[in-house]
Backbone atoms as SQL, in Angstrom:
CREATE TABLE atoms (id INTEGER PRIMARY KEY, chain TEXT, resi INTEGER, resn TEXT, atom TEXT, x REAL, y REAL, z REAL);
INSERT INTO atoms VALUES
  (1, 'A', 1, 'UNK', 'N', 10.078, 1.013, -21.031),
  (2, 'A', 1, 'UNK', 'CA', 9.477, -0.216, -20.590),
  (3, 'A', 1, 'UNK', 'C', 8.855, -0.895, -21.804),
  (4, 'A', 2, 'UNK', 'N', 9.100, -2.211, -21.805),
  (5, 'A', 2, 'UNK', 'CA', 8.495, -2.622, -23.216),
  (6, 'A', 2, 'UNK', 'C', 7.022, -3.314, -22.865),
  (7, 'A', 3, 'UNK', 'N', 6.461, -3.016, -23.631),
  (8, 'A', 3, 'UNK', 'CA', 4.869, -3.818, -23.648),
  (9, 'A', 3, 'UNK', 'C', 4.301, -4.378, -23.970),
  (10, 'A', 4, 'UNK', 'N', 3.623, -5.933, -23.990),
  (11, 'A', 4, 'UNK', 'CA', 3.219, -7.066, -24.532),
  (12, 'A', 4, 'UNK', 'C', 2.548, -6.743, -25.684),
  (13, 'A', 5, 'UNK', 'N', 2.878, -7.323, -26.730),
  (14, 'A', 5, 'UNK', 'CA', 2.045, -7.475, -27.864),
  (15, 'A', 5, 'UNK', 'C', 0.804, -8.052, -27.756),
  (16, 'A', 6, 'UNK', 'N', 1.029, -9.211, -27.313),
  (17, 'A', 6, 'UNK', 'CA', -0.125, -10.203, -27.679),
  (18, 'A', 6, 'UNK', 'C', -1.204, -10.303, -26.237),
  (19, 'A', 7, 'UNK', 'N', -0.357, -9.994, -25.015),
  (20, 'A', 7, 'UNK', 'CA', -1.069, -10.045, -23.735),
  (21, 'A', 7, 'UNK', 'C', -2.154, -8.500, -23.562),
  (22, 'A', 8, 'UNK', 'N', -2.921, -9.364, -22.851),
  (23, 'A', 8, 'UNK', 'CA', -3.903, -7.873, -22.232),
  (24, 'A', 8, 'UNK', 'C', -2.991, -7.587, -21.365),
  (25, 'A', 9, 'UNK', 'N', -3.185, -6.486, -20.780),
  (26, 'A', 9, 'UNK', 'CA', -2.500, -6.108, -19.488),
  (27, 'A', 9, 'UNK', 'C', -3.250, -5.446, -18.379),
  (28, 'A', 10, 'UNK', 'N', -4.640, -5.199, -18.462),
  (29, 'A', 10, 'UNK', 'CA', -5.480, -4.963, -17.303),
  (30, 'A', 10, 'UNK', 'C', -6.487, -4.619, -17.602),
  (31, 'A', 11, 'UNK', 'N', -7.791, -5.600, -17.069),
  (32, 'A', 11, 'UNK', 'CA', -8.803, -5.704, -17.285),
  (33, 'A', 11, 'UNK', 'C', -10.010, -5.770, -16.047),
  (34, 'A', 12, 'UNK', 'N', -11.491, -6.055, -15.905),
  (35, 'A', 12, 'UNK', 'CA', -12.117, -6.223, -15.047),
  (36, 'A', 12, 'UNK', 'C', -12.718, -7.069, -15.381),
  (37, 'A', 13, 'UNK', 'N', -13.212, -8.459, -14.926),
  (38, 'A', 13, 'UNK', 'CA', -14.129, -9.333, -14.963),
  (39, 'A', 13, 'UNK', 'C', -15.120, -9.441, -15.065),
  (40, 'A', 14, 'UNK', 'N', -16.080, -8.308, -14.284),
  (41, 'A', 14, 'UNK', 'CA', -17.420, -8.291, -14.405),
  (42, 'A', 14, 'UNK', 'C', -18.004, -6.702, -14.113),
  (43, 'A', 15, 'UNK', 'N', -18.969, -6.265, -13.978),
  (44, 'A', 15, 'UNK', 'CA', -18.981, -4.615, -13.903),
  (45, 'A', 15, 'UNK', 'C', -18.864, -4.356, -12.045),
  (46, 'A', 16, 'UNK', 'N', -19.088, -5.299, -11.555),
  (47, 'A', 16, 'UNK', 'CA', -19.327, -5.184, -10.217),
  (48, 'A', 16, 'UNK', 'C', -18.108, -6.174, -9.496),
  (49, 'A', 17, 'UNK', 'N', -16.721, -6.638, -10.307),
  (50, 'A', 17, 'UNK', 'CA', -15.864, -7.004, -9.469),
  (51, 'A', 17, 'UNK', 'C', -14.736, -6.048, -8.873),
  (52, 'A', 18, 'UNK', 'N', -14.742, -5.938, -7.441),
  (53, 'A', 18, 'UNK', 'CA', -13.223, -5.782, -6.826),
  (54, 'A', 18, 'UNK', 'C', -12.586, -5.323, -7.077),
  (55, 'A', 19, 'UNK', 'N', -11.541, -5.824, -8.090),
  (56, 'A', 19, 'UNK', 'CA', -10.538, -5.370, -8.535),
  (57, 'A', 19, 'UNK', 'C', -10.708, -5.255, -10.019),
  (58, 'A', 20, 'UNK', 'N', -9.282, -5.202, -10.343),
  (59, 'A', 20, 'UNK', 'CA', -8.835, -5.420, -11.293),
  (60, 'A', 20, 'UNK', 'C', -7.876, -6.719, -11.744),
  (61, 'A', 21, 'UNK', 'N', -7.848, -7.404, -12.911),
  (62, 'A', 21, 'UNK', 'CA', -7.057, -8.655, -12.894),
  (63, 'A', 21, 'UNK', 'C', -5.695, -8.019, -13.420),
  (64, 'A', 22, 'UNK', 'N', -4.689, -8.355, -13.147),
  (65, 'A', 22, 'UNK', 'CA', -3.095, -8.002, -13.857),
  (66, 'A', 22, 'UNK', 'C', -2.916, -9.321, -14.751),
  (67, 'A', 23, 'UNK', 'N', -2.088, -9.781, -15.502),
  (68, 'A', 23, 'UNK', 'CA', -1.704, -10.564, -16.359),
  (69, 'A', 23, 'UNK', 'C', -0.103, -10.451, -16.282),
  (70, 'A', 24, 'UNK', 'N', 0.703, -11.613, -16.598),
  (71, 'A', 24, 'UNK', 'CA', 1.510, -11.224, -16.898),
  (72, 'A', 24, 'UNK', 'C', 2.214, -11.095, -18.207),
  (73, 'A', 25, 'UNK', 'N', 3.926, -10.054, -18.043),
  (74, 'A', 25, 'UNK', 'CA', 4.291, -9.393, -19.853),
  (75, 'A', 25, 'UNK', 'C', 4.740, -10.634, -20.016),
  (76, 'A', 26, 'UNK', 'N', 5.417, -11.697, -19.146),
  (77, 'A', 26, 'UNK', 'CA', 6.508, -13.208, -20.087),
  (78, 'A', 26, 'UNK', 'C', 6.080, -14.366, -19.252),
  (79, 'A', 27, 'UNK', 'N', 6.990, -15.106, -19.907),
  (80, 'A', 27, 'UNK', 'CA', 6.870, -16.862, -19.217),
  (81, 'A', 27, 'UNK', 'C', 7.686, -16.633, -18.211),
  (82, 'A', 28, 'UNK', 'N', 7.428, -17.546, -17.160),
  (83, 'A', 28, 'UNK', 'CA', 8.225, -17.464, -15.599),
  (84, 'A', 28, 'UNK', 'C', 8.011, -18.990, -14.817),
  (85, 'A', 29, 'UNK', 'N', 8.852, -19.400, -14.517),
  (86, 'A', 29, 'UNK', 'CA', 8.863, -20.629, -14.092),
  (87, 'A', 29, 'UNK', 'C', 9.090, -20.280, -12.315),
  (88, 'A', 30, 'UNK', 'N', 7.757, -20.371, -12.022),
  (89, 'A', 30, 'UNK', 'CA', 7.799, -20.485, -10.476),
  (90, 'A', 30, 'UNK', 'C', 8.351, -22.135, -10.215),
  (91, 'A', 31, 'UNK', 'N', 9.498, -21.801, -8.909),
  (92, 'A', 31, 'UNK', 'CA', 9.977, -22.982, -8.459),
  (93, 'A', 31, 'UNK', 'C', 9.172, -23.561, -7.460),
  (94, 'A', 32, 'UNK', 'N', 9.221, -24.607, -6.923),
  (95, 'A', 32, 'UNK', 'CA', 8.379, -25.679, -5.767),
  (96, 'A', 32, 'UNK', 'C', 9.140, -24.646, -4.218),
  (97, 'A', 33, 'UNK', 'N', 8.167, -24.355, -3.557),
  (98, 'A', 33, 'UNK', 'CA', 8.275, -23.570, -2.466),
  (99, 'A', 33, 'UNK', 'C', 9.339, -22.402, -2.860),
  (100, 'A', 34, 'UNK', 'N', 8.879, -21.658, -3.492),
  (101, 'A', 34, 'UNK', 'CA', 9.776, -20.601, -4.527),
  (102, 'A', 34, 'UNK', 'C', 8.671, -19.461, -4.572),
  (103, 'A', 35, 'UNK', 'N', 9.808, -18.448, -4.964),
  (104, 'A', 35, 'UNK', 'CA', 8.678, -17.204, -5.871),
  (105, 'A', 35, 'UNK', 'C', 9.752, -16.471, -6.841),
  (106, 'A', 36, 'UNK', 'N', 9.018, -15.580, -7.767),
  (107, 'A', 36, 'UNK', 'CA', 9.823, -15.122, -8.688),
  (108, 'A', 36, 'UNK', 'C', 8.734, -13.827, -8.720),
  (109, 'A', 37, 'UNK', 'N', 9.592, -12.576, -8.883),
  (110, 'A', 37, 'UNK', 'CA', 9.072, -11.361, -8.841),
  (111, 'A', 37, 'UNK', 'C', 8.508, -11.286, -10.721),
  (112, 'A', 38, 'UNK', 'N', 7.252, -10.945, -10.997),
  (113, 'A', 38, 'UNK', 'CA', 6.818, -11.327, -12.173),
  (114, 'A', 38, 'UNK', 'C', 6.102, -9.333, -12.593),
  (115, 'A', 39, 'UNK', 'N', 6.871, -9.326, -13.799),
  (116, 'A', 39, 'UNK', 'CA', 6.452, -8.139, -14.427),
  (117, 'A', 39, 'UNK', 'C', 4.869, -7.914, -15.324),
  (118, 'A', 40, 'UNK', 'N', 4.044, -6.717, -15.093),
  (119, 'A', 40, 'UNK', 'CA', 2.853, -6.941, -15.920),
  (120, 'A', 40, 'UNK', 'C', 2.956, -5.927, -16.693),
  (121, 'A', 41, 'UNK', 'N', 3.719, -4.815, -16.982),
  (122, 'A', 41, 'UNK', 'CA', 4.208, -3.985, -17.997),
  (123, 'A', 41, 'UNK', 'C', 3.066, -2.757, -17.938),
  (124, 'A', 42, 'UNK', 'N', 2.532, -2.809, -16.165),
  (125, 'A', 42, 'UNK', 'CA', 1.807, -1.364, -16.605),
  (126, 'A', 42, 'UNK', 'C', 2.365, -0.932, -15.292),
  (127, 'A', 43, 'UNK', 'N', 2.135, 0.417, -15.570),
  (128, 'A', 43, 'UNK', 'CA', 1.993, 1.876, -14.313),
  (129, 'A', 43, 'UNK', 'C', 0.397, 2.855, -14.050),
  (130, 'A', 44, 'UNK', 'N', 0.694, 2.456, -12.746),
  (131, 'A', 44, 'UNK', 'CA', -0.488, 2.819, -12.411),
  (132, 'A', 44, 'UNK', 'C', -0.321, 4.644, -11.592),
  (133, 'A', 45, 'UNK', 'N', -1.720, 5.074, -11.329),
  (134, 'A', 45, 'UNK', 'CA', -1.559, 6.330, -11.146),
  (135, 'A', 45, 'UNK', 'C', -2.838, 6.427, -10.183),
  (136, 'A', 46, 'UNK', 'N', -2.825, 6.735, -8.724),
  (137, 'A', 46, 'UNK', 'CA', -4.101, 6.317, -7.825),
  (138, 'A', 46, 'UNK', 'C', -4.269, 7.661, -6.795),
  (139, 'A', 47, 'UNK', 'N', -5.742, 8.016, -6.669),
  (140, 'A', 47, 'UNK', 'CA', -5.805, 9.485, -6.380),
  (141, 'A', 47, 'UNK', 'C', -5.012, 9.228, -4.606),
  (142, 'A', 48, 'UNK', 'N', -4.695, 10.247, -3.856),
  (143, 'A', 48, 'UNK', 'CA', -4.197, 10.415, -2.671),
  (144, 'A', 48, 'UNK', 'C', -5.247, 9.998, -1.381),
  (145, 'A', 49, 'UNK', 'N', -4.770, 9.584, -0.559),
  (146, 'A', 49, 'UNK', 'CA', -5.438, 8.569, -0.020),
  (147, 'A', 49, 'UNK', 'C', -5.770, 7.573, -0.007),
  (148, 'A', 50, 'UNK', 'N', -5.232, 6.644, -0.962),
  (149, 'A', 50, 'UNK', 'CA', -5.414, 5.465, -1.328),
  (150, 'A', 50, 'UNK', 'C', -4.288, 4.652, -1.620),
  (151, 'A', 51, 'UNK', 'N', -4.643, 3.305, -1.717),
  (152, 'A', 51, 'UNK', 'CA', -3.292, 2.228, -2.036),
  (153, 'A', 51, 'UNK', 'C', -4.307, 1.318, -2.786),
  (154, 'A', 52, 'UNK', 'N', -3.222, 1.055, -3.616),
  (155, 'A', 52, 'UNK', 'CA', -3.884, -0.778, -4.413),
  (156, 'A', 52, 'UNK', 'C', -3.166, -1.800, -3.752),
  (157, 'A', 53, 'UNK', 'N', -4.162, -2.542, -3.431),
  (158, 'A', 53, 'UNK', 'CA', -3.573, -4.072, -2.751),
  (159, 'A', 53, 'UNK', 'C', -3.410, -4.897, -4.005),
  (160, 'A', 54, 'UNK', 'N', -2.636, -5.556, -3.843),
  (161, 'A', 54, 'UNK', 'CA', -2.436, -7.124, -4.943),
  (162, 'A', 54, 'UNK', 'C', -2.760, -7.986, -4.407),
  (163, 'A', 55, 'UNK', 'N', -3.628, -8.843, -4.681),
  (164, 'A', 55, 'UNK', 'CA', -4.445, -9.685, -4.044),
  (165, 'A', 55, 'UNK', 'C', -4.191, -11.023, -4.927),
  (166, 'A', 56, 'UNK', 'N', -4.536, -12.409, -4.376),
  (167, 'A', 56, 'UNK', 'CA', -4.017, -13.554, -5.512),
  (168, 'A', 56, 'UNK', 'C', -5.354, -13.873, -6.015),
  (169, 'A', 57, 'UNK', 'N', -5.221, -14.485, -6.942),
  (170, 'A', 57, 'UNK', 'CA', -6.760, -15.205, -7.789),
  (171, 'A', 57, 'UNK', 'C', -7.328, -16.443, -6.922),
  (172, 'A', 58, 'UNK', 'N', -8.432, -16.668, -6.359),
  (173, 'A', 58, 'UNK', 'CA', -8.802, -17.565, -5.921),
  (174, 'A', 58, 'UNK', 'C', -8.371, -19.017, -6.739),
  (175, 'A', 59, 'UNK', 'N', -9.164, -18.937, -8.143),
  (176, 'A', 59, 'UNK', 'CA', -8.625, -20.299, -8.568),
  (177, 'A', 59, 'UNK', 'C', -6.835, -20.731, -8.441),
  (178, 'A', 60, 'UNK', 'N', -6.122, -19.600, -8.226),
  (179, 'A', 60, 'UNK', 'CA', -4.844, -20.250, -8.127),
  (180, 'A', 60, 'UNK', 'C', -4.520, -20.957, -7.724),
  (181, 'A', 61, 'UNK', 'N', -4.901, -20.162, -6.446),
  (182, 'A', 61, 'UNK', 'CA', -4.637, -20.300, -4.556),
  (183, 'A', 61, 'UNK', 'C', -5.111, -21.727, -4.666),
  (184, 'A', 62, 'UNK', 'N', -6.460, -21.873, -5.019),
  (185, 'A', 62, 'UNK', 'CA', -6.932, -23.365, -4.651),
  (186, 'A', 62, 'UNK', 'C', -6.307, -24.645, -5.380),
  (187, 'A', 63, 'UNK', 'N', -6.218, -24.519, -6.583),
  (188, 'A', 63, 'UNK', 'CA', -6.127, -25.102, -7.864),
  (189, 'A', 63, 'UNK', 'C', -4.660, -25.596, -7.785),
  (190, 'A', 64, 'UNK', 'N', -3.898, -24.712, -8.024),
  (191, 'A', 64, 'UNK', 'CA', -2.313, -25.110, -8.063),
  (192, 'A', 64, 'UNK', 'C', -1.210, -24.521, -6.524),
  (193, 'A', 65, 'UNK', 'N', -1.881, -23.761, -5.179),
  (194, 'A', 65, 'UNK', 'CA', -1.078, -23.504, -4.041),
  (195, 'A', 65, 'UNK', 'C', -0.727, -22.250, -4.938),
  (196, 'A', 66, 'UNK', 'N', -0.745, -21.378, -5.392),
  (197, 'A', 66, 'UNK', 'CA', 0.155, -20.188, -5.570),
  (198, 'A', 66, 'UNK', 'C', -0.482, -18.825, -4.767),
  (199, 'A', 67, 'UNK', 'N', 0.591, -18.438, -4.239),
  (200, 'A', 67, 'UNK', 'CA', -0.112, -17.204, -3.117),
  (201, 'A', 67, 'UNK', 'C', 0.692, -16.066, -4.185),
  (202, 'A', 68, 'UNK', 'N', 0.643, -14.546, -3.483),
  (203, 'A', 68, 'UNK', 'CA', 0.635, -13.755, -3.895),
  (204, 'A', 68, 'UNK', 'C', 1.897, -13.031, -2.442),
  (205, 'A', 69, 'UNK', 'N', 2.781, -12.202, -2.606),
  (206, 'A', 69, 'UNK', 'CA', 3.803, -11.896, -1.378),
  (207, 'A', 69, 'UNK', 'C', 3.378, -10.382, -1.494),
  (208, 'A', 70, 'UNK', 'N', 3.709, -9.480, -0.775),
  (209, 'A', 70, 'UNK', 'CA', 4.351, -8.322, -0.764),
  (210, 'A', 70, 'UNK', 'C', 2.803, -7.592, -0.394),
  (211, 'A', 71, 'UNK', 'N', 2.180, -6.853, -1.850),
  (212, 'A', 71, 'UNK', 'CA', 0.709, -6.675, -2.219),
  (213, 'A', 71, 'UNK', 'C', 0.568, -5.177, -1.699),
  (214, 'A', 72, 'UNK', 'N', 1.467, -4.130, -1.724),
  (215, 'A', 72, 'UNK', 'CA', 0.716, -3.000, -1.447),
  (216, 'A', 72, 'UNK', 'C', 1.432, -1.907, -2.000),
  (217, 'A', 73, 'UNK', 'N', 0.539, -0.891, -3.111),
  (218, 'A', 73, 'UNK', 'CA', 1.236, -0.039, -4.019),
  (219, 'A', 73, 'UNK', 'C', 1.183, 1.398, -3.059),
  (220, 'A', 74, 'UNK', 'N', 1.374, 2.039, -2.752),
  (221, 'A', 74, 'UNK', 'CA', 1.726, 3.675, -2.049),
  (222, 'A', 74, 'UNK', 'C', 0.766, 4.364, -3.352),
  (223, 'A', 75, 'UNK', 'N', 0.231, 5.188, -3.103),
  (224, 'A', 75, 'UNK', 'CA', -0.307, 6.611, -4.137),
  (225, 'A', 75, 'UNK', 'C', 0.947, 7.163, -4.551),
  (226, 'A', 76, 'UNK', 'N', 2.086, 7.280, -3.984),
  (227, 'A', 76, 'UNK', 'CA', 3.196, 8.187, -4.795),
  (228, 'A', 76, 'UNK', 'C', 4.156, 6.790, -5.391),
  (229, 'A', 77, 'UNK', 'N', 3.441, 6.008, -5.277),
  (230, 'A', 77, 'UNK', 'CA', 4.628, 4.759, -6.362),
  (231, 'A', 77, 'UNK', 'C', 4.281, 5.154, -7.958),
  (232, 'A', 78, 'UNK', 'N', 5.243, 5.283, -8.608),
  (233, 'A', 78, 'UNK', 'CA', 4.717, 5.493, -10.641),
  (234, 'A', 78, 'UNK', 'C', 5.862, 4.383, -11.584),
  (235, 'A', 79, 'UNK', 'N', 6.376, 3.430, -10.567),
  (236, 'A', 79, 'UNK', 'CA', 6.939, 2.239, -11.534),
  (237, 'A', 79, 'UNK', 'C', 5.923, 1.715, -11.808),
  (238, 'A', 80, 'UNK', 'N', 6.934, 0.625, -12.523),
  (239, 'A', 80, 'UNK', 'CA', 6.164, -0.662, -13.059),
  (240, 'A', 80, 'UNK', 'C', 5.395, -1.628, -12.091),
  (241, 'A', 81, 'UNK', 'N', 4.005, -2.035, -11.786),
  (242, 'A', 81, 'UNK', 'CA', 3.286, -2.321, -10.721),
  (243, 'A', 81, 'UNK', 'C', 3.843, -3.918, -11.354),
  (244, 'A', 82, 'UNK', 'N', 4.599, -4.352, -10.513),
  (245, 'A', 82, 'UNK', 'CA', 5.006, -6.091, -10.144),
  (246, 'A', 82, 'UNK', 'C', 4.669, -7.079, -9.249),
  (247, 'A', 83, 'UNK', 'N', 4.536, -8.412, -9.516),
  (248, 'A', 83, 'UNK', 'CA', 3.820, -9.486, -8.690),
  (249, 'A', 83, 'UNK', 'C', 4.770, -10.160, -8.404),
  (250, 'A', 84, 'UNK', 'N', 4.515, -10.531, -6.759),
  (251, 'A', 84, 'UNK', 'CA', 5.364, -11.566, -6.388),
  (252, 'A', 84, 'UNK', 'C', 4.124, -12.924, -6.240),
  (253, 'A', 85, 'UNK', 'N', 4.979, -13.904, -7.248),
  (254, 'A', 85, 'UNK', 'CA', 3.914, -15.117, -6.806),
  (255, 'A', 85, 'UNK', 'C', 4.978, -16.169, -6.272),
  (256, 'A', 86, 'UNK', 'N', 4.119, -16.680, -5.217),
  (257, 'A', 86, 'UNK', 'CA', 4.847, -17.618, -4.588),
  (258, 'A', 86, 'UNK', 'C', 3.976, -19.114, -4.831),
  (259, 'A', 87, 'UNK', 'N', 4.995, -19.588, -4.929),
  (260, 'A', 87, 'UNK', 'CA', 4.791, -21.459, -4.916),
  (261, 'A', 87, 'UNK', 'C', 4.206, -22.242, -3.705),
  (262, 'A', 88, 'UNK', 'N', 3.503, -22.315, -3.229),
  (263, 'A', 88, 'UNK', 'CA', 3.320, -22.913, -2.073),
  (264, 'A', 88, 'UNK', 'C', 3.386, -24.440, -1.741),
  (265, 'A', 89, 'UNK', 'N', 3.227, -25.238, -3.486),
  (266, 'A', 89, 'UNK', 'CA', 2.503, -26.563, -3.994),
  (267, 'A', 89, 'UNK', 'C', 3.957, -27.285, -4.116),
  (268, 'A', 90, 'UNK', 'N', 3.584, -28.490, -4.444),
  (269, 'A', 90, 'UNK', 'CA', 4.632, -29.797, -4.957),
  (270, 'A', 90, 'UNK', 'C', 5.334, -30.260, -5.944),
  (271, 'A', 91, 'UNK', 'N', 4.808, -28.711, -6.892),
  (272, 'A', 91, 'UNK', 'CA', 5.520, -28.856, -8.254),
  (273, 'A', 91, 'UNK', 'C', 5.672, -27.701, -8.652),
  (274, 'A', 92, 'UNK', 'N', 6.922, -27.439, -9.825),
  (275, 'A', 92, 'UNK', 'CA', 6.742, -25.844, -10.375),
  (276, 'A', 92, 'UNK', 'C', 5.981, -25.686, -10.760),
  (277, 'A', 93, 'UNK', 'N', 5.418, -24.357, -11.147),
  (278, 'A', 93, 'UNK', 'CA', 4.427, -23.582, -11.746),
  (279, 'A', 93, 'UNK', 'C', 4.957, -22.828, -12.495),
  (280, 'A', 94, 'UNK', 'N', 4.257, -23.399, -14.111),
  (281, 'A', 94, 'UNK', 'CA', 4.946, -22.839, -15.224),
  (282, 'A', 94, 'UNK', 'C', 3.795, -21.240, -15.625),
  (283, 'A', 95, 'UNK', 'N', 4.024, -20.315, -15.618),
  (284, 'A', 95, 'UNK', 'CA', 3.370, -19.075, -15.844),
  (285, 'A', 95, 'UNK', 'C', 3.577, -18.977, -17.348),
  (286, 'A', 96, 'UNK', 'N', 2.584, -18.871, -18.283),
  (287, 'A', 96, 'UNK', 'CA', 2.838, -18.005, -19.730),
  (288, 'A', 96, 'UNK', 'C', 2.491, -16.689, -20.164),
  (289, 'A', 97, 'UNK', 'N', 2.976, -15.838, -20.789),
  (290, 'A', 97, 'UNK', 'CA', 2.756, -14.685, -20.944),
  (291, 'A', 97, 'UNK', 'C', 1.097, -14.530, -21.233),
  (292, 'A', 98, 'UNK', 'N', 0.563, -13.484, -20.430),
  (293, 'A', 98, 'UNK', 'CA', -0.773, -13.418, -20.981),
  (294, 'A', 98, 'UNK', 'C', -1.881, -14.272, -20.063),
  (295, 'A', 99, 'UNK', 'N', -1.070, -14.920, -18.770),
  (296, 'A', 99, 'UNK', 'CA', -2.028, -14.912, -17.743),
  (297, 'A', 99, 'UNK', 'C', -2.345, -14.524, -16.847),
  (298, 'A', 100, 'UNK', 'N', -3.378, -14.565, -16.406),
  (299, 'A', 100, 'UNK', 'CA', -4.080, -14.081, -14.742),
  (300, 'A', 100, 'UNK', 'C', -3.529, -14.227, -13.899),
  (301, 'A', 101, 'UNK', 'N', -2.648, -13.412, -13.343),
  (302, 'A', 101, 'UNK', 'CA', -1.863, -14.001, -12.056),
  (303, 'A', 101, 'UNK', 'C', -1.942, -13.270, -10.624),
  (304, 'A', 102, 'UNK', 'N', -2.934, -12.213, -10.774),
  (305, 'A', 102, 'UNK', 'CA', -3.443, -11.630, -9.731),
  (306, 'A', 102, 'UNK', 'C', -4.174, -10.615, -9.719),
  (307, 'A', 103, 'UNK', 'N', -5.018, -9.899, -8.831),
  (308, 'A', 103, 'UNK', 'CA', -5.620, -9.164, -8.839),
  (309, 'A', 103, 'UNK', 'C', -5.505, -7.821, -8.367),
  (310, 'A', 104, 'UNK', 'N', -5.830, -6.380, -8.684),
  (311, 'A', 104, 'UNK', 'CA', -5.707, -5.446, -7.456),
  (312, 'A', 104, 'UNK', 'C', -6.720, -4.973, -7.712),
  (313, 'A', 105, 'UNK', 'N', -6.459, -4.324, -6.093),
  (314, 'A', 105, 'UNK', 'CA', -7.525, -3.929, -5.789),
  (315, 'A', 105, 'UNK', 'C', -7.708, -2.146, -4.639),
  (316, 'A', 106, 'UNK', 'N', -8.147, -1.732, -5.279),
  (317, 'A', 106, 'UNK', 'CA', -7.895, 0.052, -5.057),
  (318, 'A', 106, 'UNK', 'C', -8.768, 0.426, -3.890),
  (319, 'A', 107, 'UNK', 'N', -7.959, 1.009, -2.438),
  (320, 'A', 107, 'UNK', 'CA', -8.697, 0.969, -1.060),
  (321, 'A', 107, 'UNK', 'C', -8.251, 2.381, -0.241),
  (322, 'A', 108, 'UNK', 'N', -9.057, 2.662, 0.361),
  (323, 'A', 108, 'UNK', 'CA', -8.546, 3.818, 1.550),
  (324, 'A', 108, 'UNK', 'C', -7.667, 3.333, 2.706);
């Protein structure tokens, strides 16, 4: 699996947020009422009993219509953890490597 040079690839916002933010590894041109399955170039590893949800970024959602599809990792998943973002808005949505494009978030 190759891994961004220049992008973070998973971080936390504040000591007391939620989740975690994902980023993505490339550029992706979400289409107008579209989605494109978007790679963040990590693997995750989550104790038993649990799932990570993928959750969308508020400012997206509001800002430009982009939702988030799918959103739920299994404890025995060990690929590459991927985002589906969907278009909801009136124009494409150009994604560049190295942004915020969703969140997860680790639950019973």
């Amino acid at each position: 699996m190759k891994m961004a040079a220049k992008a973070t690839l998973l971080s936390r916002g504040s000591r007391f947020a939620a989740g975690d933010d994902l980023y993505a590894l490339a550029e992706a041109l979400i289409p107008v009422q579209g989605q494109k399955l978007t790679e963040t170039g990590i693997a995750i590893g989550i104790p038993q009993g649990t799932y990570a949800r993928i959750a969308p970024r508020s400012s997206l959602a509001f800002k430009e219509s982009i939702g988030i599809g799918g959103g739920v990792i299994d404890a025995d998943y060990t690929g590459e953890v991927k985002v589906i973002i969907m278009n909801h808005g009136k124009k494409g949505y150009q994604v560049q490597e190295g942004d915020q494009i969703a969140q997860m978030i680790i639950e019973k």
